[in-house]
Each structure stands twice: as C-alpha cells, then as structure tokens.
N, C-alpha and C positions, 0 to 999 in steps of 0.2 A: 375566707378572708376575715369576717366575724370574728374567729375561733384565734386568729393569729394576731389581729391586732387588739384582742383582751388580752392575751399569753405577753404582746409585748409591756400592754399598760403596768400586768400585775406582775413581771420581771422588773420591770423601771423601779415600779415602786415599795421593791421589797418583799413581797406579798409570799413568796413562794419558798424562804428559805427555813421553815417548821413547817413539819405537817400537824404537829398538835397543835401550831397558832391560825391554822386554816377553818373557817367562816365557811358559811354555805354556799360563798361566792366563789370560790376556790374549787369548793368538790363540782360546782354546775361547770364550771370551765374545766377541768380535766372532762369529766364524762365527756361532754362536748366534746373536748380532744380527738378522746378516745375515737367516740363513733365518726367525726370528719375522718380523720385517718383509715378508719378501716375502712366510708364509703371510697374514699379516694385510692388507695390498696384495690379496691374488687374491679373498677372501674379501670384503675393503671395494667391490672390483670386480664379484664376482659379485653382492651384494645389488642395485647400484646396476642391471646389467645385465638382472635377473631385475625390476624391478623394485617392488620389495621395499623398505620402509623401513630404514635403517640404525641400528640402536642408537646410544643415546649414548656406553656402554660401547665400541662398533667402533672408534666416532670419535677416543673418548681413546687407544686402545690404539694405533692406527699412528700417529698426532700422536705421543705422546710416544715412538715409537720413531723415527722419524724426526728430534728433535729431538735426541734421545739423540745418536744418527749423529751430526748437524753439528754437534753439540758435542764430541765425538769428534774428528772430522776438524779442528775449528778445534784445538783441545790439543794437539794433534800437529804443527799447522803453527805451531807458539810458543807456545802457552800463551794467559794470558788476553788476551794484547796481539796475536794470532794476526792477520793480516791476512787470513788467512781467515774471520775471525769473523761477518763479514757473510754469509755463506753461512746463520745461524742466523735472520739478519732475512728473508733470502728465504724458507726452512723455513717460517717465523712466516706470513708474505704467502699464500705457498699454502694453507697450511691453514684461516687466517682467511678465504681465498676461497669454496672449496668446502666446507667442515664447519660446521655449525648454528654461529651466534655462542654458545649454552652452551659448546660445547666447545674453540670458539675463544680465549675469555674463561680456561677451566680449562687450557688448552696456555701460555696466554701466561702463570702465575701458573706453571706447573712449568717453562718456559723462562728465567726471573728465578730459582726454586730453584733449579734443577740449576747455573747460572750461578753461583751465589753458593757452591754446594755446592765446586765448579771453584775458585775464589778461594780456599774452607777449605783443599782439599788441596794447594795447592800454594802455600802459605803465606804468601798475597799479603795477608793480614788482619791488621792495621787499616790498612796502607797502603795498599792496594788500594780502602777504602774508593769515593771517587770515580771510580775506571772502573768499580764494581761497581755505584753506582748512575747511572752513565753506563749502560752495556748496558742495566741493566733501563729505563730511560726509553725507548730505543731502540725495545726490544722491544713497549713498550706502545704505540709510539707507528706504527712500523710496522702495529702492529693495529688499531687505531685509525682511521690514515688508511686503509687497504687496505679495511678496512670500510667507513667512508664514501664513499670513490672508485664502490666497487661498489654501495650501494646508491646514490647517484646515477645511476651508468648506468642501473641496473634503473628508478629513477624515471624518468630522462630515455627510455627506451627505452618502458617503456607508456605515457608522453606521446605519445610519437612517434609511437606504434600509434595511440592514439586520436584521434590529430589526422587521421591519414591515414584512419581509417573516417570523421571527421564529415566531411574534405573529400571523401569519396567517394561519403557520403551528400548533400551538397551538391549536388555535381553531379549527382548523379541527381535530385535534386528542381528542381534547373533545369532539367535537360533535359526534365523532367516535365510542368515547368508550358510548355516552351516548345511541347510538345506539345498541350499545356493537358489534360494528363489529372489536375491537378491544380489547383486554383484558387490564383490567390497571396498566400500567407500561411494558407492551408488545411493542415488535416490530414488528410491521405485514409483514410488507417486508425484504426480507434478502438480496435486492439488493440495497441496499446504502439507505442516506435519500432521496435524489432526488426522486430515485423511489418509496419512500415510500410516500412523499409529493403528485405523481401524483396520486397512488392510493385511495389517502382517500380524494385528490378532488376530481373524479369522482364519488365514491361512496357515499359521502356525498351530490353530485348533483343529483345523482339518487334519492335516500332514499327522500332528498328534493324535487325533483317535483315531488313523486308518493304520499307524504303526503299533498303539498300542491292541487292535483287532488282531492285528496281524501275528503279534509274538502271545496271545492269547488262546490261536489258533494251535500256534506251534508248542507252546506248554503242554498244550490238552493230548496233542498227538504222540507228540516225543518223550512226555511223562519227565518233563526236566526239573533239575535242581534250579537252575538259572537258564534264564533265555530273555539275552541283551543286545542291544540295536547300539554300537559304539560310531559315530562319526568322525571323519577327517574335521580337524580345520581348514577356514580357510587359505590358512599358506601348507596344510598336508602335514605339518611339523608333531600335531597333538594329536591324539583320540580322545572322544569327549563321549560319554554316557549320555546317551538319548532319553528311553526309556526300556525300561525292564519286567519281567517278572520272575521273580526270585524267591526261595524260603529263605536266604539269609539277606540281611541287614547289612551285611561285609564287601557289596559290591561297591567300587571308588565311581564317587560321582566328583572326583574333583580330574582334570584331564592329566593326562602321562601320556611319557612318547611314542610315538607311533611307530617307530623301529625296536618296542622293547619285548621281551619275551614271545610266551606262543600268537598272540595277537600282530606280533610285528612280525615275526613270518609269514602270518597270511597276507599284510603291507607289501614288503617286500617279495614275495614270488607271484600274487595276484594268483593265488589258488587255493580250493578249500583243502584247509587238514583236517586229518582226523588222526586224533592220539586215545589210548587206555593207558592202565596200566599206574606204575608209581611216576604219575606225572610233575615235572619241574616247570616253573617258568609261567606259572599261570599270573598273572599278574594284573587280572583286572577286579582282585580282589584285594580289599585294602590289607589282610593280613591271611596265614595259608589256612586254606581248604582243603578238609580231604577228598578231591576231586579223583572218581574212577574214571570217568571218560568223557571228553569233550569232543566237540564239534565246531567249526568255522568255516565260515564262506564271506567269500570278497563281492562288497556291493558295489558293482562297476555297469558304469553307462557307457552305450555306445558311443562312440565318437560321432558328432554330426547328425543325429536321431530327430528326426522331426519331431511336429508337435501329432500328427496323426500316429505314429507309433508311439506316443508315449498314450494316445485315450487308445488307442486299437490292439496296444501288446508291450509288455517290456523284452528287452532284450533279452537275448539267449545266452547262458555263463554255462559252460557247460561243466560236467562236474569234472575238475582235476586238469582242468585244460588250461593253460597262460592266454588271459585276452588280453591284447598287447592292443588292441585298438580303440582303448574305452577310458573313461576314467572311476578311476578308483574314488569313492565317494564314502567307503567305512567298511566297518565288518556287522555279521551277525554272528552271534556266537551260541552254544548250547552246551550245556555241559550238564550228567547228573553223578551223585554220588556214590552209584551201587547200581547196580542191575546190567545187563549185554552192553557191548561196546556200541558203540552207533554202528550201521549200516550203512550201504549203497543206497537204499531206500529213503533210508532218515535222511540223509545228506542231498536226496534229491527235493525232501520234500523243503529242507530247508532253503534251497535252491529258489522253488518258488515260492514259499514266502518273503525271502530276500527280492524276487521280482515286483512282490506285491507293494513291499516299501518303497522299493522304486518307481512303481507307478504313481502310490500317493504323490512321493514327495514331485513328479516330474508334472503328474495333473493341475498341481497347485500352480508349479513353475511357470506352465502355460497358460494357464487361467491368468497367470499375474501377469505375462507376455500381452494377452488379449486384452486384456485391461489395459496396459499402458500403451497400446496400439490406439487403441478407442479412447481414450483422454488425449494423446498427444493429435488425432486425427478432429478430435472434437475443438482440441485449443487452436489447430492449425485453420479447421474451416469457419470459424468462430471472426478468427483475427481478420483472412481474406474478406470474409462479409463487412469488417468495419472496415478495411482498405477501399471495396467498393463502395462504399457508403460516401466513403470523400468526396466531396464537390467543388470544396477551393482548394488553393494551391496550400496553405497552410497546415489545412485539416489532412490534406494527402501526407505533408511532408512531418508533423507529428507523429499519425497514426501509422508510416509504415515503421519509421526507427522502435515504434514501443511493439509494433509486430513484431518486428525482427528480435528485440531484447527479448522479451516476452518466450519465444521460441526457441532462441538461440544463445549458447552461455558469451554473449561481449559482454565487454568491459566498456567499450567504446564503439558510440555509431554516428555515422556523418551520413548527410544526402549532400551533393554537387549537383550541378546544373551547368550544363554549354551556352553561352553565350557568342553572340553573333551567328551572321549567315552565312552559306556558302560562299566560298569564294571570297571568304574575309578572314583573317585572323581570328584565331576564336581566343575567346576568356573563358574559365571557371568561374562558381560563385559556392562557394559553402551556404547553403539555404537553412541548414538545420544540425545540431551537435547537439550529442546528449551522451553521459556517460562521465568519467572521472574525468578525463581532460577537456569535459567541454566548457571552456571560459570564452571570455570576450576576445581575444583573441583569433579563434578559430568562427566565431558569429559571423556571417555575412562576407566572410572573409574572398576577396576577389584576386584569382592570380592567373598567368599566363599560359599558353599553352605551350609547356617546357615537356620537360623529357619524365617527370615525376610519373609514379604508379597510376594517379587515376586521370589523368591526360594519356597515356597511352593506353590505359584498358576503353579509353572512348575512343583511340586511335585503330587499338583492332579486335574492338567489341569481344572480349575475349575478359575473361576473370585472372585477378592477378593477384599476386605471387602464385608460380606452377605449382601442381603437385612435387613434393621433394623439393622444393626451393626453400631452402635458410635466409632468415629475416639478415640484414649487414646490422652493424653496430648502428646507425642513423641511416633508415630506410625514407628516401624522402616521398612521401605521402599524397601532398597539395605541392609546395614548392619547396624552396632550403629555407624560406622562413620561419616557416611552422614545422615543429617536429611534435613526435608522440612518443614520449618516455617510458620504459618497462614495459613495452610492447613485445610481448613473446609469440602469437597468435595474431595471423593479420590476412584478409579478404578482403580484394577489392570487384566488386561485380560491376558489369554495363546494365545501367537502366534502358534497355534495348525496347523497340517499336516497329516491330520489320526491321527492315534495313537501317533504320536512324539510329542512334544513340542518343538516349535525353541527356544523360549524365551518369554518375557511379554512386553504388550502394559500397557504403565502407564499416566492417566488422574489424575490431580489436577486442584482443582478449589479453592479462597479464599472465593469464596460465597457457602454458605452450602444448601443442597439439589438440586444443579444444576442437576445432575445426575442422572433422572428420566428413567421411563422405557424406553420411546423413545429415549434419548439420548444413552443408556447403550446398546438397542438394533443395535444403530447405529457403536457403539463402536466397538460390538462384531463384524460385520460383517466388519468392517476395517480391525479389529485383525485377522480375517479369511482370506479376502485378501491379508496384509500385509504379513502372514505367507505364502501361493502359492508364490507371488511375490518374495519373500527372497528364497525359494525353484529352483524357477527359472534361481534367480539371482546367487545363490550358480551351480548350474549344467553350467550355459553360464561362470562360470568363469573355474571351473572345465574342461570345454571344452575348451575353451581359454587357459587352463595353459597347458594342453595336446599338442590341436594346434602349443606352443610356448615352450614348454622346454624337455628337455632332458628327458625322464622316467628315465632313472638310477640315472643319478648325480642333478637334478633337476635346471641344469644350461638350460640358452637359448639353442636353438637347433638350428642348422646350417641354416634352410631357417630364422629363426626369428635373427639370428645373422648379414645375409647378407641386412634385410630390415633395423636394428640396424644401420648399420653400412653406407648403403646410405643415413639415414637420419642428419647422423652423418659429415657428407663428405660434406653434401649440407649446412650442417651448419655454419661449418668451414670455407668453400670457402668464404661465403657471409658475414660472419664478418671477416675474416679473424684471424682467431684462426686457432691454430697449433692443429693437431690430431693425436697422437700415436697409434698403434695397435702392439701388442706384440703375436704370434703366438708360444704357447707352444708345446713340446714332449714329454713323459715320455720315456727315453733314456731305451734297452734294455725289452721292453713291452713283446715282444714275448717270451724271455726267462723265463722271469716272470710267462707267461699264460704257458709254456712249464712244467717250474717247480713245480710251487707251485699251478698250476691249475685255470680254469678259473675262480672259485669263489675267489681265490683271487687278481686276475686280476680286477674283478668289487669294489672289497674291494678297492685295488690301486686306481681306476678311480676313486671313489666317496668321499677316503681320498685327494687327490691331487685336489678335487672338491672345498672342504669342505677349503683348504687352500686358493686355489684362493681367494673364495668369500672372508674370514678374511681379506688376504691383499688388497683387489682391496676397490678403494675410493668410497663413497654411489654415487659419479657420475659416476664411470665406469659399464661397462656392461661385463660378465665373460657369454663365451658360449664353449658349445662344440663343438668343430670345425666337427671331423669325428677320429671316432677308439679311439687311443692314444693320439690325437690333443685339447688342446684347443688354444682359443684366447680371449683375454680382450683389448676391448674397450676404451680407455683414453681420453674422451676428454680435448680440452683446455690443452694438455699438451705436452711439447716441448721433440726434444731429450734427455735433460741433464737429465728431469724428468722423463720420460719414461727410462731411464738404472737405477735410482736409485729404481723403482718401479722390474725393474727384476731383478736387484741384490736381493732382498729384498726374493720374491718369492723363487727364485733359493735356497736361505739361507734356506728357510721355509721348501721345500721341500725337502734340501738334510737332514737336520736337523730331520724329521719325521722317527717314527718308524712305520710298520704297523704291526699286531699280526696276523697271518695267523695261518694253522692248523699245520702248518710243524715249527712252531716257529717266529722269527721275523723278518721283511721282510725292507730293505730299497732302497731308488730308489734315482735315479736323473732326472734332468729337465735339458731341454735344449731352448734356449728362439732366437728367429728372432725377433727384435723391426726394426721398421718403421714408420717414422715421417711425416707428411702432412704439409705446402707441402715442404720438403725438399728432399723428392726423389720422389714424387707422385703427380699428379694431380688429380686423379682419383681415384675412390674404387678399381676399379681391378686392376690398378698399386700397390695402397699401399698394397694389400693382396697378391702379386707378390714380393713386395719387401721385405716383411715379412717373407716369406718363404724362400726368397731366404736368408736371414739373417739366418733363421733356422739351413738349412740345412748346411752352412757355421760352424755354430755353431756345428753340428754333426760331421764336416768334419775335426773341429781343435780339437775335444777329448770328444766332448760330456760333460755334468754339466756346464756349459755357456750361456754368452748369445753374438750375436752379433748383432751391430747395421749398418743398411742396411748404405751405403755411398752415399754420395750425390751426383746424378751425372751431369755433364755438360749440360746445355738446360734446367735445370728443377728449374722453378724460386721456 
C-alpha cells in the first residue's frame, strides 16, 4: 500500500514523465515497485498452486501494481499521448481474464483514476479533457469485451462438452438397441440418465470384445481377407457394420439396405450362402474387390429363448436350413481373396461363431433384464416400506399417489374416500390430487354417490375401465362437474380391506395404452397397501382421539388439556404474548343430575360443550376440565379480550334452552378468567388463579364471570 500511494503522489505530481529528470527518489520507488509486484506475483501463484482460494484483497493488490507499471512505462515512453499506452489496454485484458469480474470491475475504475491522476500532473487539464475521456472509454471497453469474449468461449465450450456426452450417449443407445439390449424408445434404467449412460457403456463393451474375440477367432481359422459382424436396425430396414477384421480399409461403415446385394440374400432367405468364382453383388465394400470366395451366415435367435438358454447354449441354425422360427438379428460374413472356396466345414465353423456373438450379445441382454428386475423390485419395496411407514391420514394420502407416480408412468393421480355409514347415503371426498390437473378445483372436492367411474368401482370393488374398454369423449370420473382433459390412459382401483371398500386409487396418463398388465398389476397392489395403510391410519387416529378427548362431550380431556396448556405458557413467555384461560362451572349441576336425572345431566354437559366450541376462536383450545368444569384456552389474548369472550359465552349459555324428558331445562355458567402474565408466571399459577376467579364468581351469586386481579410482585 506504501509502494502504491508513493506511485500515486509522484504521478500527481509530475515526477515520472523523464527518466533523465528522475532523482533517487524515483529509482527507490520503482525498485520497490518492482519487488512488491513480484512478492505479490509469487504469493498470487502460490495460492492458486496450493490450491487455495484467493482473496479479493490478493487480487486488487497485483492488478493495481501491475497497472501502476504500465502506466509508468507508457509516461515515460511520451506522456499521456505515449504510443506505448496500449500496453495499459493489454494489462486491463489480462487481468479482466484471469481475476473474479469484482476485481476486474475495481482495476478498470483505478486504471481510468490513475490515468486521469497522469493527465493532473502533467498539466494536460482542461485540455486534455477528450483523450482523457478517450483512454478511460478504452479501458472500459477493452474490459467489457475481454469479458464477454471469454465468457462466451466458456459458454460455447461446455456446449461443446455437452454435445459431445449426449452424442456419445446416442451412440451407445444405438448401438444398444442394435444389440437390442434395449427396446426402442425405451428406458433401460429407472435410475436417472447418469446411470443409464453407465450401464450401456459397459455393456456395449462387453457385447464389443466378446464379438471382436469372436471374428478374431474366425480370421485365424478361416485365413480371411475380411471377417465382418453387419447388424439389422432396429426397424430391420439397414445393415450397419458392427466390427471387423479386415486387410482392406474399403469395408462401408456407413449403413445400406438390407435387401441389397449378396448380403440381402442371406436377409431375405434366412440362410447361409456360399459363392466362388467371378463374384458380383458384393456390396459391403465401399468400391469393388477382387473377391474369390465368400462366405455368410444369418444371426437369428430363437423365438421365445429364455434367459437360461442364452447363459447355457445359443440356438441351433443349422447349416443351409430356413429358421422360420427365430429372429433375424444380422449377418456374419467371410470372404478371402485367393486360396479354395470355403467349405462345409468353414461354414460350420462360422456357424458357431455366429452363436458365440449371439451369446454375448443375448448375456448382456439378460444381465440388463436382471438389472432392471432388481432396481424396479428395489424401487417397488422401497416405496411399500414408506407406505407403511404412514401413520396419519395425510402422510398415507401423499406417500401412496408419489408411490404410485414414482412407479407407474400417470400423468394424473387422485385418492377418494367413502363417506357415510351403512345404511345411509354415501358421499365421496377427493382427499388428495396431484399431477397436471390437480388444481383447486378437484382439492377436497365432495360429490354424490352417482353412477361416475369411482362410485361404481366402490360399488363392485372391481377396477375400472375393463380390459379393451375405450375412454368416451368425456368419461365422467368423480361427477359431470369435474372432468379430466387429454386423458387417453385411465385406472380407476378399490382401496379394498376384506370386504369393505375405503375408496379408489385413480391413474391418468396423456399417453394411450401406458397402462399395461405390469403397470395395472403394480397398481393394484399399491391400492391394496394404500387401503391397510389408511386402515391403520384411521385406528392410530381413533386411538389418539380416545387418548386426547373427552368420550361424552368430545372436547379435549383434562391430561391433553394440561400438555395444551404448558405448550401454550412456554409460548407466550418466549414472545411475550399475553395468555387467557377462562375456567368454566355449570352453576347448580347437582341439582340438575338430582332432578331431572343423570341422562340429562350428560344432555347439559354436551349442550354447554356444543356452545363452548361455537363461541371459542379456531385458535382457542375448549377442554373438559373434570365433572361440571370446563376451560378454554385463549391464546394471544389479553384481559380486556378474555372478559369480552366470557361475557359472550355466559350470554350463550344462560340464553340456551335444553329439552329433557320432564320438559325444558335451563342453566347458568359461571366463568374465573385469568391473564398471563398479569397475575401468573407459570401454568399452575394461572390455573390457580383461574379458579380462584371462579369460585369468586360463585361466591358473588353465581351466572358471572370474574377476572382474577393482578397482584403485587407479578410482572
């Protein structure tokens, strides 16, 4: 920093534009230059060599010594009109190249000052104006484009990369399918493309050095000019050159038709030939050969050949015989220049080595088979294990639709739910939609039990649309309300449980006939799991609402009311939000149960239940304290609010008529409110001072309420 604000002083003031008028204070600050730059160089190198990120700090410090320099150097070589000046534009280029564009950006803003600093001292101002803001446009502009230049290369260069992996993955997926170790327009891996990419290089390196062993073999025996492995395409149309061994360079690696010359006879008859002589027609050479005698044989797989005859034996071709039961999958071919015509012999031998390519290529096949057995069996048992994992109804109804996607190609998936009991009208409920048409619309959505697809698949637990059944123009689905547009592919399953029906598992796909046996048997067994899972899920809530509420009045129950109420307490404290709790009595309860009998005693309790819940806000919490008691919960609400909330109540309640057997029965309430923290620091204070407010309330006449007072010490 020294080094840089001497450079600025003796630029300001003239100092630097002779080097014959330069003093010994001139030569001590270059050297100094000199060696700052070079420490900061070795150091900017070491980071970079070690590894190591470089400050931004690093960055500015050799940028602006460097810039220093060729500003220097141009001063000296003329001043500011220095035809060495350009030398500051390259400086600017390198740096903006290799240093983070921040620092790039802050070099080019001290490369325009020092420049201009250059122009003060040497008294080129106001004239100088116009080359001064000539340079600085220069300079920006130089940065500017050196920037863009490079990041386009970088752009144009990972284009480049990635061009060349998808063309590489290309090829391997043709060579793949020509193999037919993959199906076409298939995806052999269901674990991304990466893993898809790794699979069909190694198998296409396999398949390749057991064909090239293979015609290795057959060179050495048969003594041939050429000996070539041509394959079918996948639509049968082309033959494509595999691999070869050959003494000429003239064999066509680009594909031709499969019906053409001597190679398209052996396509066409599915049997080996063999020619000598002044042969025509050879045509798997890009221009003619003098060929004396060839040899071909038809690579054809049995039709329907397991996977243990392809590790145990290839199929039998026999020599000169039509296999009319197999597919034709390429030729092998052999041909030499001079020497005896091929044999009965040669042609057997080449017989089996055409088996031997068939073995490669079919052991890959199957290996790629057991592979995709084993991933799709591993996603399948994977997915069932988070099915059961479910424990609420929500987590069940998420986790099977992204099962099912996950596993099966929809477009669209719904879970339904039966509502009502036997012996009643039933309702549907849409509980869950996900997929291209799942809007608001179809959410939650409740409709009747009509004559629609998934009310009758709950009507005869049966999956719907049949096998061979066509989708109509407007297949109604849930009801005529809701329709599903571009639906070409469509399942509707029973979420069955024994004999019950919970609801239906619904698949949509835009692509028509996705929905094949394997997919629909996969289906089915989600919709079988989802259905236990939902079973499950339905009893653990069942059991939790037991656990936590009241049996009579179906409010909270006293121990779920006191864990309510500490989480409530810890809440408040810690933002400091005010907490109400109102501690109710049904005033003269006993005389009630005395009178009119304990059935309408529970009558009472569960109409004064039924009130609470109406008045209490969807943020309070309404429990049954014990006997004739309840309490509600307020959070976030102060005294003022907490009395206007039991006035309100008290109103409801005195106001209510109940219908008992002896005629009409009315009660009153009596209400203890207590504020957090205005009388309370704690849960059992405030549930202390609540009651104490109660019984207060009983003690001034009963139908009241009072609120606890606030007392000294208690912030």
């Amino acid at each position: 920093m020294a080094v840089l604000a001497a450079g600025f002083a003796l630029i300001g003031l003239g100092r630097l534009r002779s080097f014959g008028a330069w003093g010994w204070l001139e030569i001590v600050w270059l050297a100094a230059l000199w060696i700052a730059l070079a420490a900061s160089v070795m150091r900017w190198l070491t980071r970079g060599l070690d590894g190591r990120s470089r400050p931004l700090l690093d960055d500015l410090e050799m940028g602006s010594l460097l810039v220093m320099l060729a500003e220097v150097v141009a001063l000296l070589a003329g001043g500011v009109r220095s035809p060495l000046y350009p030398l500051v534009y390259l400086v600017m280029a390198f740096l903006v190249a290799f240093l983070v564009p921040t620092a790039g950006a802050l070099l080019t803003g001290f490369a325009v000052g020092l420049d201009g600093l250059a122009f003060f001292g040497l008294h080129a101002l106001p004239d100088g104006w116009p080359d001064l803001a000539a340079h600085a446009g220069f300079l920006a502009l130089f940065a500017v484009l050196y920037q863009g230049v490079l990041a386009a290369q970088v752009i144009a260069s990972r284009r480049a990369e990635g061009q060349a992996v998808a063309r590489r993955v290309r090829q391997l997926e043709e060579r793949a399918r020509e193999y037919r170790l993959i199906a076409s327009g298939s995806e052999r891996a269901a674990d991304g493309p990466e893993a898809q990419a790794r699979w069909l290089t190694a198998a296409v390196k396999e398949v390749e050095q057991a064909v090239g062993a293979a015609l290795e073999v057959a060179e050495c025996a048969l003594h041939t000019h050429t000996c070539a492995v041509f394959l079918l395409s996948p639509d049968d149309k082309e033959l494509r050159l595999q691999d070869c061994r050959s003494r000429s360079e003239l064999v066509r690696r680009e594909p031709f038709p499969a019906g053409e010359g001597f190679l398209g006879g052996v396509v066409r008859r599915r049997m080996a030939l063999r020619l000598s002589g002044n042969l025509k027609g050879i045509t798997y050479y890009e221009r003619s050969v003098p060929i004396g005698s060839v040899l071909a044989v038809p690579l054809i797989e049995r039709r329907g050949r397991r996977a243990s005859s392809a590790l145990g034996g290839a199929p039998e071709i026999n020599p000169g015989v039509e296999d009319h039961g197999g597919f034709l999958r390429g030729v092998l071919v052999a041909d030499r220049l001079e020497g005896p015509p091929f044999a009965d012999e040669d042609e057997r031998l080449l017989l089996a080595v055409g088996r031997e390519v068939l073995r490669a290529i079919e052991i890959e096949r199957v290996m790629g088979d057991i592979r995709q057995a084993r991933d799709e069996k591993d996603r399948f048992y994977r997915a069932i294990e988070e099915l059961n994992r479910a424990v609420k109804l929500d987590e069940v109804f998420e986790t099977a639709l992204d099962v099912a996607r996950s596993l099966t190609p929809m477009d669209f998936g719904a879970l339904t739910l039966v509502e009502g009991d036997d012996g009643h009208p039933k309702q549907h409920r849409v509980v869950k939609v996900i997929g291209v048409h799942a809007g608001q619309a179809l959410a939650d959505r409740v409709f009747s039990d009509n004559n629609g697809l998934c009310a009758n698949v709950v009507r005869y637990g049966t999956p719907l649309p049949g096998r061979g059944v066509k989708l109509g123009d407007r297949p109604v689905i849930f009801d005529e309300g809701s329709e599903l547009r571009g639906i070409q592919a469509l399942k509707i399953l029973p979420l069955k449980s024994g004999d019950r029906v919970l609801g239906t598992l619904v698949a949509a796909s835009r692509k028509r006939g996705v929905f094949d046996d394997e997919a629909v048997r996969m289906l089915e067994v989600i919709a079988l799991q989802t259905a236990q899972a939902l079973q499950r899920a339905q009893l653990f809530a069942a059991v939790e609402r037991l656990a936590t509420t009241d049996g009579l009045t179906g409010l909270h129950n006293h121990r779920h009311f006191q864990n309510l109420l500490e989480q409530n307490t810890s809440l408040a404290l810690r933002y400091q939000k005010p907490l109400s709790l109102l501690m109710c009595d049904i005033d003269h309860f006993k005389t009630v149960n005395d009178t009119y009998g304990h059935p309408a005693g529970d009558l009472v309790l569960k109409g004064v239940a039924e009130i609470l819940e109406r008045q209490a806000r969807q943020t309070d919490a309404v429990a049954r304290y014990g006997g004739e008691e309840f309490a509600l919960i307020l959070p976030e609400t102060d005294s003022e609010a907490a009395r206007a909330i039991a006035e309100r109540i008290r109103v409801a309640v005195e106001q209510a008529t109940f219908m008992t057997e002896l005629g009409p029965l009315k009660i009153t309430l009596s209400l203890g409110v207590a504020t957090l923290p205005d009388v309370a620091r704690l849960k059992q204070e405030l549930i202390d001072q609540a009651d104490q407010a109660l019984y207060a309330a009983k003690r001034g006449g009963r139908n009241r309420w009072v609120v606890a007072e606030k007392k000294r010490g208690v912030a």
